[in-house]
DSSP file (Angstrom, degrees, kcal/mol; ACC not computed):
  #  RESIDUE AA STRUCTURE BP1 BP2  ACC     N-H-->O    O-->H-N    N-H-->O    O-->H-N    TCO  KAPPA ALPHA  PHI   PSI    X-CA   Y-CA   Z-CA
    1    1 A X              0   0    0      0, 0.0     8,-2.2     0, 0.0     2,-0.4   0.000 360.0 360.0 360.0 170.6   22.4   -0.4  -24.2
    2    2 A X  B     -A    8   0A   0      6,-0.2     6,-0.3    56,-0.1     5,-0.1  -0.951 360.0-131.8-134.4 152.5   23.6   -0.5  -20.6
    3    3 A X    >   -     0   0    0      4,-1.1     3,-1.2    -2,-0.4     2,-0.5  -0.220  32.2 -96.4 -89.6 164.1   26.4   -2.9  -19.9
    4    4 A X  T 3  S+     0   0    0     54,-0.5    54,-0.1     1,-0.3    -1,-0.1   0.444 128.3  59.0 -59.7  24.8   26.1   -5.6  -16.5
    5    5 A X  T 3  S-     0   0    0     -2,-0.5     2,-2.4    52,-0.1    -1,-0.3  -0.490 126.9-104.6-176.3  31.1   27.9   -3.4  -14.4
    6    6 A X  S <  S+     0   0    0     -3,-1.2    -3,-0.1    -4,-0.1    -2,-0.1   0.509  78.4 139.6  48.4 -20.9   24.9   -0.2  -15.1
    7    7 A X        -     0   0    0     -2,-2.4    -4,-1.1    -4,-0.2     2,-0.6  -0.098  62.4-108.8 -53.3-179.2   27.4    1.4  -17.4
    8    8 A X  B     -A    2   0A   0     -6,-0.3     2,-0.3     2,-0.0    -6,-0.2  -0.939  38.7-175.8-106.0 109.7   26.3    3.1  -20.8
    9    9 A X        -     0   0    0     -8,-2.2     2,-0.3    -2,-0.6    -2,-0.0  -0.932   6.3-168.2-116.4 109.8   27.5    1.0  -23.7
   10   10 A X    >>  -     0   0    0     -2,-0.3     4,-0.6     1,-0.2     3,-0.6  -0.679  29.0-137.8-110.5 173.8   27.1    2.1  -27.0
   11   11 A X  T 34 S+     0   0    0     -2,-0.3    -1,-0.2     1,-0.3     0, 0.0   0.554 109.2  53.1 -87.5  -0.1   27.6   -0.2  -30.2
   12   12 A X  T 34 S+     0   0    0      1,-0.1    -1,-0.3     3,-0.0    -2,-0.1   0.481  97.5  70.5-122.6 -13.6   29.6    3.3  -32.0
   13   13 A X  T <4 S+     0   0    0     -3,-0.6     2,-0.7     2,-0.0    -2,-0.2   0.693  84.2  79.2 -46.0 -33.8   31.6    3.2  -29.0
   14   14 A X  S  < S-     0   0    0     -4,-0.6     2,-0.2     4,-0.1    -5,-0.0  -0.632  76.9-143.1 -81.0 129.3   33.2    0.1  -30.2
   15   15 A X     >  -     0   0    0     -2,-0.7     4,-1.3     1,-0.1     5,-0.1  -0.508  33.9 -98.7 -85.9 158.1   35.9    0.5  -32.8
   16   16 A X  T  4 S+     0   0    0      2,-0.3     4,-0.3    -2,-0.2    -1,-0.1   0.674 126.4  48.5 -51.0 -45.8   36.5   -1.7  -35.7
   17   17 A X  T >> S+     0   0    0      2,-0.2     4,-3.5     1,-0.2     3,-1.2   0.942 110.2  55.2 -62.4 -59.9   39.7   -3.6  -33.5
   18   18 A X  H 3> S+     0   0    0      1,-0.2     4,-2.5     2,-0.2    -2,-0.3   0.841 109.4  48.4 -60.3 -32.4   37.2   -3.9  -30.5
   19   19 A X  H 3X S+     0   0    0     -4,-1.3     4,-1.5     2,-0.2    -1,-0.2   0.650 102.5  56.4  21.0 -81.5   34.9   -5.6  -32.9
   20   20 A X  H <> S+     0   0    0     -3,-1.2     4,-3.9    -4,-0.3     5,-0.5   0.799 109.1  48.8 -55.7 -60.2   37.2   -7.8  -34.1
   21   21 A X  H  X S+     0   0    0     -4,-3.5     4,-2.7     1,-0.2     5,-0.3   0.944 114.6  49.2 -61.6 -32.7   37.9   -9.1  -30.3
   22   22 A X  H  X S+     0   0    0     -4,-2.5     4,-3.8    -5,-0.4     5,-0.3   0.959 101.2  48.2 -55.3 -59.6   34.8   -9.4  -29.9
   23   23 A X  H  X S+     0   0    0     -4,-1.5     4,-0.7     2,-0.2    -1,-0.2   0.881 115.9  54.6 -54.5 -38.7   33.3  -11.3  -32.7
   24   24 A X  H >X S+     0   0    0     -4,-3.9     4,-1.7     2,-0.2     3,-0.6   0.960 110.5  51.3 -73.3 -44.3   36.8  -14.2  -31.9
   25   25 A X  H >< S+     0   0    0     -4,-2.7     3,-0.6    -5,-0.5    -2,-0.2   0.972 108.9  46.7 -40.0 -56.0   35.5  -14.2  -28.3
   26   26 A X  H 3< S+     0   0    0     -4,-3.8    -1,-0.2    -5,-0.3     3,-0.2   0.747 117.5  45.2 -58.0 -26.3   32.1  -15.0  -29.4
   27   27 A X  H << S+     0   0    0     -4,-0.7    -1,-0.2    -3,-0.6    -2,-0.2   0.629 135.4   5.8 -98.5 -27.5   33.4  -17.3  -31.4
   28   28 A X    X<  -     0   0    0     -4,-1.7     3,-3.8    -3,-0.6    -1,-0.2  -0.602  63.1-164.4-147.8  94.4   36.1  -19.3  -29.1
   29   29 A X  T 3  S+     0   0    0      1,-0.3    -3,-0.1    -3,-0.2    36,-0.1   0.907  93.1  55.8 -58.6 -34.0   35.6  -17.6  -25.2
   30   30 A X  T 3  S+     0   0    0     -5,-0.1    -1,-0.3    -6,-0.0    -5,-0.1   0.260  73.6 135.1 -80.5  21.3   39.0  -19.4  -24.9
   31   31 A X    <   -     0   0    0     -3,-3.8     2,-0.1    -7,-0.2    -3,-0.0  -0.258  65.4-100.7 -62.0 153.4   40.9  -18.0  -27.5
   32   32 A X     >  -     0   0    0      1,-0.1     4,-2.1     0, 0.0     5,-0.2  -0.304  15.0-131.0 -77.7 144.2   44.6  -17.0  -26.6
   33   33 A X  T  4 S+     0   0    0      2,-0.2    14,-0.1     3,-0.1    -1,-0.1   0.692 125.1  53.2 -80.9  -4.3   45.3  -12.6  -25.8
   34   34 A X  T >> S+     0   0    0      3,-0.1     4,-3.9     2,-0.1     3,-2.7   0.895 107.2  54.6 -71.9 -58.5   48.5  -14.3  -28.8
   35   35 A X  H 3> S+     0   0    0      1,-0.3     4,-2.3     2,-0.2    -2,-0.2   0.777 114.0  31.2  -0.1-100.4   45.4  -15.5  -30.6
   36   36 A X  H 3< S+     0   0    0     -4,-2.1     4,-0.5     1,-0.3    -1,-0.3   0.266 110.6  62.5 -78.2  16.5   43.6  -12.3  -30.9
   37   37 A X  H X>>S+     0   0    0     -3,-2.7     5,-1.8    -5,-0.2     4,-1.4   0.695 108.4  44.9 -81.0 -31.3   46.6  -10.0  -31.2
   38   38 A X  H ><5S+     0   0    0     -4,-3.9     3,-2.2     1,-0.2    -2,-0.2   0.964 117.7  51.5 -67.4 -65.0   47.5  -12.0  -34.5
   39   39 A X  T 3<5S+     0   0    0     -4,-2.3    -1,-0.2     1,-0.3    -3,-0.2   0.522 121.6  26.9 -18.5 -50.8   43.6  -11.4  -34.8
   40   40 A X  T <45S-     0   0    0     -3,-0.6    -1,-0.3    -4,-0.5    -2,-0.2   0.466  99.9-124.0-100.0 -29.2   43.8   -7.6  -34.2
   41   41 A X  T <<5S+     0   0    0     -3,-2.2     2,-0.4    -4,-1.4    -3,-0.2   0.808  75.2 107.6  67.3  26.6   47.0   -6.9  -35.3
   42   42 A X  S   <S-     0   0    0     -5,-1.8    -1,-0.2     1,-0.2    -2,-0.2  -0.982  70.7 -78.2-131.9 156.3   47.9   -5.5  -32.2
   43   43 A X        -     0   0    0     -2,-0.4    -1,-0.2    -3,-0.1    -3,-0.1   0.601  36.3-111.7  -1.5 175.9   50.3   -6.6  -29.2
   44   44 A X  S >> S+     0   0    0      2,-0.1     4,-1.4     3,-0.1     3,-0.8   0.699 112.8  49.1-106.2 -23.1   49.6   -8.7  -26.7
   45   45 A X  H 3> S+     0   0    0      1,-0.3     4,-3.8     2,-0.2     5,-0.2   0.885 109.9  56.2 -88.6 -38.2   49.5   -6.4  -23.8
   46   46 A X  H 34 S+     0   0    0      1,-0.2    -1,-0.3     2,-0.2    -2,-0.1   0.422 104.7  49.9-100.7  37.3   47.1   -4.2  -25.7
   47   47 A X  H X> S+     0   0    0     -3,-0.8     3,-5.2   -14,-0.1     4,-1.3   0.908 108.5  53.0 -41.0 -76.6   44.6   -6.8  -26.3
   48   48 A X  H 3X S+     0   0    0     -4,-1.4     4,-4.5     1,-0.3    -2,-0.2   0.773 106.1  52.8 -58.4 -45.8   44.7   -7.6  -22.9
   49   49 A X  H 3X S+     0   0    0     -4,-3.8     4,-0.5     1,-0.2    -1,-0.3   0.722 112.7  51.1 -26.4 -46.1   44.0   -3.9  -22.2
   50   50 A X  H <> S+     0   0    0     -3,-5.2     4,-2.3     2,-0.2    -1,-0.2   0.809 112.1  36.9 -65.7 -38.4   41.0   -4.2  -24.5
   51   51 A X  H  X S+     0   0    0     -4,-1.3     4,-1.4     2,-0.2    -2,-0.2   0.767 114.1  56.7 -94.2 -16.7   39.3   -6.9  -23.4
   52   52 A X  H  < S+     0   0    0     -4,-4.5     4,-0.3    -5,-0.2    -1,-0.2   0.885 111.7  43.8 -66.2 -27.1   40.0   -6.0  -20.0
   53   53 A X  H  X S+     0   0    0     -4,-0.5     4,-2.1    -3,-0.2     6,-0.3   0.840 114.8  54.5 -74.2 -26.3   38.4   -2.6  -20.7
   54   54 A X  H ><>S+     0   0    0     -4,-2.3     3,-1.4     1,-0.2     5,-1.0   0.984 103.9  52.5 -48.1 -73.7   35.5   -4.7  -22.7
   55   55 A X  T 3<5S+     0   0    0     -4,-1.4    -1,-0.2     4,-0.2    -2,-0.2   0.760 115.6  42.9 -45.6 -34.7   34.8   -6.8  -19.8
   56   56 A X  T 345S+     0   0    0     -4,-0.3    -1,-0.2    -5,-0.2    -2,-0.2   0.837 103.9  55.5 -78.8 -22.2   34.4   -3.5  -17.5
   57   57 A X  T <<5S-     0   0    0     -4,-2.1    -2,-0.2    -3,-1.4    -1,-0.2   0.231 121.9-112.1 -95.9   0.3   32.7   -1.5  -19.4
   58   58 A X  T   5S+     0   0    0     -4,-0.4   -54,-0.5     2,-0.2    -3,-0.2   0.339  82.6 118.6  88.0 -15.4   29.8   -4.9  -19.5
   59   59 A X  S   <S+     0   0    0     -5,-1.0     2,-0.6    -6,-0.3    -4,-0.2   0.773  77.9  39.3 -67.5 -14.1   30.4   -5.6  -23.2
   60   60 A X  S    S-     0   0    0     -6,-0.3    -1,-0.2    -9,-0.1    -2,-0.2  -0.924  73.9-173.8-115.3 109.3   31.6   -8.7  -22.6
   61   61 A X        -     0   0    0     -2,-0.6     2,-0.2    -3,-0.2    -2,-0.1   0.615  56.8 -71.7 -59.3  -9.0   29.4  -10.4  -19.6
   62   62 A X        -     0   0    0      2,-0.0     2,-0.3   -33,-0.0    -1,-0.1  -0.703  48.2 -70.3 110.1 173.6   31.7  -13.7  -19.1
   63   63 A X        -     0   0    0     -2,-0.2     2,-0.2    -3,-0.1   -38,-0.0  -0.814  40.0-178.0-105.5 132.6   32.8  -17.0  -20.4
   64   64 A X        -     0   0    0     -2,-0.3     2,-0.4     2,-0.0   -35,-0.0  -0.572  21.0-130.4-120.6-164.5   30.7  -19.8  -20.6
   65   65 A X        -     0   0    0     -2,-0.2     2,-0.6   -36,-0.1     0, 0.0  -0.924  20.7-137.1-121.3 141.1   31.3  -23.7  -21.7
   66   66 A X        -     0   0    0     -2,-0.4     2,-0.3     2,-0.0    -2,-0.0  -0.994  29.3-167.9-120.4 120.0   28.9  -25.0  -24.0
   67   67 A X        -     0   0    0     -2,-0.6     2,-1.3     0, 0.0    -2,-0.0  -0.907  32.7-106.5-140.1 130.1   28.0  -28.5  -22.9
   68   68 A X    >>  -     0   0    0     -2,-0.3     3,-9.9     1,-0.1     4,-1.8  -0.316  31.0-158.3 -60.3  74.7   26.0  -31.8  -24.3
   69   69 A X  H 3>>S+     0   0    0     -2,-1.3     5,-1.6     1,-0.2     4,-1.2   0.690  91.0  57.7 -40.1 -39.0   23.1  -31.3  -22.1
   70   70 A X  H 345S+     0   0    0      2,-0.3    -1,-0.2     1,-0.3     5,-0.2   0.346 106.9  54.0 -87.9  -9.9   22.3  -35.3  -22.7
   71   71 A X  H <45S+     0   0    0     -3,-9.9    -1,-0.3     3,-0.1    -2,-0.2   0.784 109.6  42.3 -82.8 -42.2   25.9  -35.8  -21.3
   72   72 A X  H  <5S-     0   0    0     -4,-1.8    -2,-0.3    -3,-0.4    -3,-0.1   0.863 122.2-102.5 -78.6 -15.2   25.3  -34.1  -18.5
   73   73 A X  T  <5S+     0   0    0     -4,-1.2     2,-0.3    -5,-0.4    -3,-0.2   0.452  95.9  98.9 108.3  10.1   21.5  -35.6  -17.7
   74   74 A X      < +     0   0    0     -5,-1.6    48,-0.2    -6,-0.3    -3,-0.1  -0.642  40.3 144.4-119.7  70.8   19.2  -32.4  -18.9
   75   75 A X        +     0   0    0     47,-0.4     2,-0.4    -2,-0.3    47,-0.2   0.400  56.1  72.8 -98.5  28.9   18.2  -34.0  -22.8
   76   76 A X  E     +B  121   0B   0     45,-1.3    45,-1.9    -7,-0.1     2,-0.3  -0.964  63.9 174.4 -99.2 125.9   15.0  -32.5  -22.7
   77   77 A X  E     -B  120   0B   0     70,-0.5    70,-2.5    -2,-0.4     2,-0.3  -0.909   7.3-179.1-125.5 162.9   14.7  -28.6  -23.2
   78   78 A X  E     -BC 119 146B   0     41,-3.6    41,-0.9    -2,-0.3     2,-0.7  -0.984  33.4-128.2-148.2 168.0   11.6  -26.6  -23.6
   79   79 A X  E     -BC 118 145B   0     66,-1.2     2,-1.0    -2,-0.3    66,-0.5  -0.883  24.7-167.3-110.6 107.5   10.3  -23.4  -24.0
   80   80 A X  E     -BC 117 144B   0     37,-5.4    37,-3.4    -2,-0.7     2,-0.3  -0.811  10.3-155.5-118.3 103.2    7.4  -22.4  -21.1
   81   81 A X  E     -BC 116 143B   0     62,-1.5    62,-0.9    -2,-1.0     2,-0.3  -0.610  21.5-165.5 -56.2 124.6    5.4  -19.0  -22.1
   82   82 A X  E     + C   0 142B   0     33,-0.8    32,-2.9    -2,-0.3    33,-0.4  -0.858  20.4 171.9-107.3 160.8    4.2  -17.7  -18.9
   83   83 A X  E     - C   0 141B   0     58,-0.8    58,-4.3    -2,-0.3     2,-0.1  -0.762  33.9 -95.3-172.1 133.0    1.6  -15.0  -17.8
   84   84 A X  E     - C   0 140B   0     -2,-0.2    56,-0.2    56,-0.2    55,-0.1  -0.126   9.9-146.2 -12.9  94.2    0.2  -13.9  -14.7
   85   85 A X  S    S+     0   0    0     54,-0.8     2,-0.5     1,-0.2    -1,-0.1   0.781  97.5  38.8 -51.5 -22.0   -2.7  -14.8  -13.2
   86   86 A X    >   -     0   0    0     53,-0.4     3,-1.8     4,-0.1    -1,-0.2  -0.952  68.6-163.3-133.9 109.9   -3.4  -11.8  -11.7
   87   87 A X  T 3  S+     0   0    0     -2,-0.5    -2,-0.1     1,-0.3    -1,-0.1   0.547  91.6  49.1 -92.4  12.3   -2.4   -9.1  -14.2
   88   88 A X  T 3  S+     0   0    0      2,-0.1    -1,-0.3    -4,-0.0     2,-0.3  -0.097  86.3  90.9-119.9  49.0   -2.6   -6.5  -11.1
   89   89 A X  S <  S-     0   0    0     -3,-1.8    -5,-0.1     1,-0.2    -3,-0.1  -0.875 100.6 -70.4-108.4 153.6   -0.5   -8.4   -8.7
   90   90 A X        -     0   0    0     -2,-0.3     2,-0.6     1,-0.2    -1,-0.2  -0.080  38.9-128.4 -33.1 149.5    3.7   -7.2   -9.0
   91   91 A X        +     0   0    0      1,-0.1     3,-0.2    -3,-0.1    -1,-0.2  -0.648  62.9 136.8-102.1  80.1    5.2   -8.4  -12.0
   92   92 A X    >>  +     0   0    0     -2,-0.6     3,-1.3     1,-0.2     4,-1.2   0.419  21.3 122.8-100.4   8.3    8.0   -9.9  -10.1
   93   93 A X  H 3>  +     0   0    0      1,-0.2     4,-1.0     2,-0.2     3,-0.2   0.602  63.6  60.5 -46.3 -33.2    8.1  -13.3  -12.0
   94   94 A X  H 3> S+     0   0    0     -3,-0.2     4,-3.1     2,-0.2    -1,-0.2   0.862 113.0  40.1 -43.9 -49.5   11.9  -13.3  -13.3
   95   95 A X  H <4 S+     0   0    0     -3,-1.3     4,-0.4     1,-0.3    -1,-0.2   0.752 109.8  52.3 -94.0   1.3   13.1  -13.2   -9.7
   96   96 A X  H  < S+     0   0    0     -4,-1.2    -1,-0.3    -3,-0.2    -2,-0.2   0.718 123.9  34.6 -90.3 -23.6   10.8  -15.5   -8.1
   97   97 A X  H >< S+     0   0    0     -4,-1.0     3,-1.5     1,-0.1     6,-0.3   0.747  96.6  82.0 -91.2 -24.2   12.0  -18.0  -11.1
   98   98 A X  T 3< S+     0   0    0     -4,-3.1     5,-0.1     1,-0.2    -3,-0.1   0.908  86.4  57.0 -50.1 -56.4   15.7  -16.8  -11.3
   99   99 A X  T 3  S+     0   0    0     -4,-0.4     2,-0.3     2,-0.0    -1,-0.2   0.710  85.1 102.7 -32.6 -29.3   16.8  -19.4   -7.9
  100  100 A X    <   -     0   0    0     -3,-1.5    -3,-0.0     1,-0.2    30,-0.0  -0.425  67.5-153.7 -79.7 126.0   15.4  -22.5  -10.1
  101  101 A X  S    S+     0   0    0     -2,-0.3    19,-0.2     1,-0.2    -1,-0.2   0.915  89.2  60.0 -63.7 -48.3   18.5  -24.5  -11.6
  102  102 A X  S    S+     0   0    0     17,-0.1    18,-1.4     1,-0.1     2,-0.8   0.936  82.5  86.1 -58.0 -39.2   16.2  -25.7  -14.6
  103  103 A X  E     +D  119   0B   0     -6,-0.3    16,-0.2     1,-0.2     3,-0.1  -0.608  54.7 177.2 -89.4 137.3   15.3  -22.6  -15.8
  104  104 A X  E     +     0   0B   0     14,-1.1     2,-0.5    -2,-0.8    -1,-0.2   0.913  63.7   5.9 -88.1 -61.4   18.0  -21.3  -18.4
  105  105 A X  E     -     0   0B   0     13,-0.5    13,-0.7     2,-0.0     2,-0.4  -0.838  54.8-156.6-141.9 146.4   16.9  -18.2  -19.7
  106  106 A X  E     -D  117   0B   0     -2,-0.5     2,-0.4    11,-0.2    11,-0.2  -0.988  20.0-178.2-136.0 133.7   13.8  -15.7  -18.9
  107  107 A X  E     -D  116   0B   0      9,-0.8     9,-2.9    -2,-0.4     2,-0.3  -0.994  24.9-132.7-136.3 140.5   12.7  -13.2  -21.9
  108  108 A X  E     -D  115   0B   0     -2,-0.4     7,-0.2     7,-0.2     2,-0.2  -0.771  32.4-146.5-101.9 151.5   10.2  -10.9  -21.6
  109  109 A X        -     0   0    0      5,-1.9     2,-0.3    -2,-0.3    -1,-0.0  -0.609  17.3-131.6-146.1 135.2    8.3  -11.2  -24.3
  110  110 A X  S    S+     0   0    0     -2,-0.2     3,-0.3     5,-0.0     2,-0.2  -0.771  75.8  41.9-110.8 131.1    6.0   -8.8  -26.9
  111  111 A X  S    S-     0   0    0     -2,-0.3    -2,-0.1     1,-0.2     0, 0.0  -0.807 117.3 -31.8 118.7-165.5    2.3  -10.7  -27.3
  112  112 A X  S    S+     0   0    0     -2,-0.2    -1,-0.2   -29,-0.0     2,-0.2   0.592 118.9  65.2-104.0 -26.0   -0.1  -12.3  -25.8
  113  113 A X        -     0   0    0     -3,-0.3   -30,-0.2     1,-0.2     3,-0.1  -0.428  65.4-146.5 -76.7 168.4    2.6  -13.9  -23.2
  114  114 A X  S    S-     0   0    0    -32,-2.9    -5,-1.9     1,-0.2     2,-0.3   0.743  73.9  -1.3-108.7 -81.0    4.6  -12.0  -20.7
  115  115 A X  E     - D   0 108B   0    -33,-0.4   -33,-0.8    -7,-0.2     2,-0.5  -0.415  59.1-150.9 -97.1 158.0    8.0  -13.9  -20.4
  116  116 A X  E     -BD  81 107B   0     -9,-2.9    -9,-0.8    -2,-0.3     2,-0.4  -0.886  16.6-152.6-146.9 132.2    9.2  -16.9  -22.1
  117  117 A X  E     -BD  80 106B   0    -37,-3.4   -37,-5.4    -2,-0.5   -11,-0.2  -0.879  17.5-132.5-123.0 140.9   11.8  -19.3  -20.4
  118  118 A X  E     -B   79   0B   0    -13,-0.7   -14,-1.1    -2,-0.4   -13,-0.5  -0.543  36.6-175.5 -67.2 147.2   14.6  -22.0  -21.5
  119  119 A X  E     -BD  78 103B   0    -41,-0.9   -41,-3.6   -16,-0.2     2,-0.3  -0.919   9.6-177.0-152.6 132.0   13.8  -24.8  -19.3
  120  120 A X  E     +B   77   0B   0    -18,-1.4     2,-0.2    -2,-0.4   -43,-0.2  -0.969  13.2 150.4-137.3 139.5   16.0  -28.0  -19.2
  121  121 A X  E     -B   76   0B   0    -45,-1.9   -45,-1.3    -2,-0.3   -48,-0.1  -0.575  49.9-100.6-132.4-165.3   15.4  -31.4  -17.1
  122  122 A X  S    S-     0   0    0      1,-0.2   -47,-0.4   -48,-0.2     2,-0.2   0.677  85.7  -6.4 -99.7 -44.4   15.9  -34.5  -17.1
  123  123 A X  S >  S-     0   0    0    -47,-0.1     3,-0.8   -49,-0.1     4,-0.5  -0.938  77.9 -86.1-161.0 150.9   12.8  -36.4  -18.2
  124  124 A X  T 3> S+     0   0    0      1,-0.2     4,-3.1    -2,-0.2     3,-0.1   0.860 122.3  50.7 -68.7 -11.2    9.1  -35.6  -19.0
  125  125 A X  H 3> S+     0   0    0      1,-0.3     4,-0.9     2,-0.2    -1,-0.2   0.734 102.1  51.8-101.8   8.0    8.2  -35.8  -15.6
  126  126 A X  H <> S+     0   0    0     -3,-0.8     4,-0.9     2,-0.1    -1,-0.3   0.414 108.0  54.4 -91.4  29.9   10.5  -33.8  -14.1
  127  127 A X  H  > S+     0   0    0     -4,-0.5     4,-2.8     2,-0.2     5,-0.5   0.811 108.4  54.0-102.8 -40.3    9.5  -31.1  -16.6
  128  128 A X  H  X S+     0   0    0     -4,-3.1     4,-1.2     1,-0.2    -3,-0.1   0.853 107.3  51.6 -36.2 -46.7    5.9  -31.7  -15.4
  129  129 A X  H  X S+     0   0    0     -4,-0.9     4,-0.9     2,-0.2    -1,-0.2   0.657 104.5  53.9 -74.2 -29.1    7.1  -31.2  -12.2
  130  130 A X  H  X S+     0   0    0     -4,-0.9     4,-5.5     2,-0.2     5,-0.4   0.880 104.6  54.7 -61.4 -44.6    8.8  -27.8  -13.0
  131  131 A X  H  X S+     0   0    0     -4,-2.8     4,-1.6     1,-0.3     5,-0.4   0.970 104.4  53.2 -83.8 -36.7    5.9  -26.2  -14.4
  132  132 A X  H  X S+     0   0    0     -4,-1.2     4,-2.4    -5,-0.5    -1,-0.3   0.990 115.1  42.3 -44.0 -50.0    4.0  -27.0  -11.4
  133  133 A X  H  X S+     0   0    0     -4,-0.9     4,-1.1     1,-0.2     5,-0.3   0.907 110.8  53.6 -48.9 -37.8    6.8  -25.3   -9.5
  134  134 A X  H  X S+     0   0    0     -4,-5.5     4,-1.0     1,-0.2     5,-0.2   0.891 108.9  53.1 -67.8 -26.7    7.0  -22.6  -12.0
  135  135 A X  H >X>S+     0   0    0     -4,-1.6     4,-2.9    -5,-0.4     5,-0.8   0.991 117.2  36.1 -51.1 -75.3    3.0  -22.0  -11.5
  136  136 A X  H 3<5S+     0   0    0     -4,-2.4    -1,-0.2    -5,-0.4    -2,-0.2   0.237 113.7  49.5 -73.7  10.0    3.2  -21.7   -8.0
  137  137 A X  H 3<5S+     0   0    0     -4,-1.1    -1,-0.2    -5,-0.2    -2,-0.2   0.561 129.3  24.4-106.5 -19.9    6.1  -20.1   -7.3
  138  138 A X  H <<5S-     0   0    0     -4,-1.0    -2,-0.2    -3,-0.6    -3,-0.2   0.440  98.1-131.9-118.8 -25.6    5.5  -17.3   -9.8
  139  139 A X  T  <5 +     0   0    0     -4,-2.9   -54,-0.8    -5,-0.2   -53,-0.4   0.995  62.0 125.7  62.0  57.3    1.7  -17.7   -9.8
  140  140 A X  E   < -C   84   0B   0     -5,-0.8     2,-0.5   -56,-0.2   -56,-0.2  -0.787  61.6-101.1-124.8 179.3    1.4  -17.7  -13.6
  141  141 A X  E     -C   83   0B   0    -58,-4.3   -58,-0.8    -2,-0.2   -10,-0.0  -0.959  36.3-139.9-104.8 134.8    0.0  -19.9  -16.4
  142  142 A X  E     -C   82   0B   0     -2,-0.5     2,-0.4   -60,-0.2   -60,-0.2  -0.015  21.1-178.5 -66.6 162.1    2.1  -22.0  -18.3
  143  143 A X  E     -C   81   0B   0    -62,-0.9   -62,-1.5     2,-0.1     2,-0.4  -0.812  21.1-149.5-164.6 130.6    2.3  -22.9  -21.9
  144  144 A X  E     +C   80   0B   0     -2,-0.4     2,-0.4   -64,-0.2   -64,-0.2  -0.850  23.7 177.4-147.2 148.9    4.9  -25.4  -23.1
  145  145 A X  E     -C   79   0B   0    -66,-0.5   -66,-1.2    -2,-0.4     2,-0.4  -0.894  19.1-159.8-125.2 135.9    6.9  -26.0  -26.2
  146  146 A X  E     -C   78   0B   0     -2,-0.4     2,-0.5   -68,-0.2   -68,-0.2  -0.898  21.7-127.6-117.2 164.0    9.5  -29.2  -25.9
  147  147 A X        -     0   0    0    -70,-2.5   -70,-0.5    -2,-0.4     3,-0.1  -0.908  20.7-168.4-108.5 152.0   12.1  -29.0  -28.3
  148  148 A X        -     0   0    0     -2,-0.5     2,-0.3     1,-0.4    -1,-0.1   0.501  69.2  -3.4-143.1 -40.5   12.6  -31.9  -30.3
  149  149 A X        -     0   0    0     -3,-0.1     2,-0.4   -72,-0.0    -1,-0.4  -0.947  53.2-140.0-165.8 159.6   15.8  -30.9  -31.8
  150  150 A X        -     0   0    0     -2,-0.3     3,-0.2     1,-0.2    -3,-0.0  -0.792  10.9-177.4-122.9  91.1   18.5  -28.0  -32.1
  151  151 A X  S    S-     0   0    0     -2,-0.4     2,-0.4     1,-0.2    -1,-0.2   0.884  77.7 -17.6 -56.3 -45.6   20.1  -27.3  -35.6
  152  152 A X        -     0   0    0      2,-0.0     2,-0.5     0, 0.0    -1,-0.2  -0.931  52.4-175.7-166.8 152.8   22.3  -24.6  -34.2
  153  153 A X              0   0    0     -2,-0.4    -3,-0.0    -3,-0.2     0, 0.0  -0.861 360.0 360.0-156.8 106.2   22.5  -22.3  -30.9
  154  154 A X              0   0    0     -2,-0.5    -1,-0.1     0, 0.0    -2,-0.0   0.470 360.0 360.0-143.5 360.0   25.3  -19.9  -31.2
């Protein structure tokens, strides 16, 4: 795999300690470098060492916050399958979509669709109103999944 930062990361490059940090990261991005030295069994300074080399080397992309989209005003999510309208025009859809705050996540996609994107709004019409955008900014067809409820996203 190649890390954010073009490097070469491979998963047998990581050692059983790096692992370890990893998997507590994943698990609290704000855990303490006392934290995961108890974790690791190692020092505090050569945590930091590790996860500072983790974080260069692209195995660890950032820290994020996990937030009650219905606090913040996005409790509708969906999932919108796209595909091209024109299957010999660029396939540039990811970066013509990336700019849009509503869309979460873009996956390219094995099947009869090309990408599939997290989409969260507000209401069903502004989700109406994204997939117009998303049509005509990307010049695909749409295909749309609302989610109704999320047992776990970790």
């Amino acid at each position: 795999m190649t890390g954010a930062r073009g490097k070469s990361v491979r998963s047998d490059d990581l050692d059983a300690t790096d692992r370890v940090l990893v998997e507590e990261l994943i698990t609290d991005g704000r855990a303490t470098l006392a934290h995961l030295a108890e974790r690791a069994g190692l020092s505090v300074s050569a945590v930091q060492s590790r996860v500072r080399r983790l974080e260069s080397s692209g195995v660890i992309l950032g820290y994020t916050a996990r937030v009650d989209r219905e606090a913040i005003g996005q409790p509708l999510s969906a999932f919108v399958a796209i595909t091209p309208l024109d299957p010999t025009a660029p396939d540039d859809a990811p970066a013509r979509l990336r700019p849009l705050p509503e869309v979460q996540a873009c996956h390219s996609v094995a099947g009869e669709d090309s990408y599939v994107l997290l989409v969260r709004v507000a209401s069903p019409r502004d989700l109406e109103r994204l997939l117009q955008q998303i049509r005509t900014t990307a010049n695909v067809q749409t295909r749309s999944t609302i989610i109704l409820q999320t047992f776990y996203d970790s």
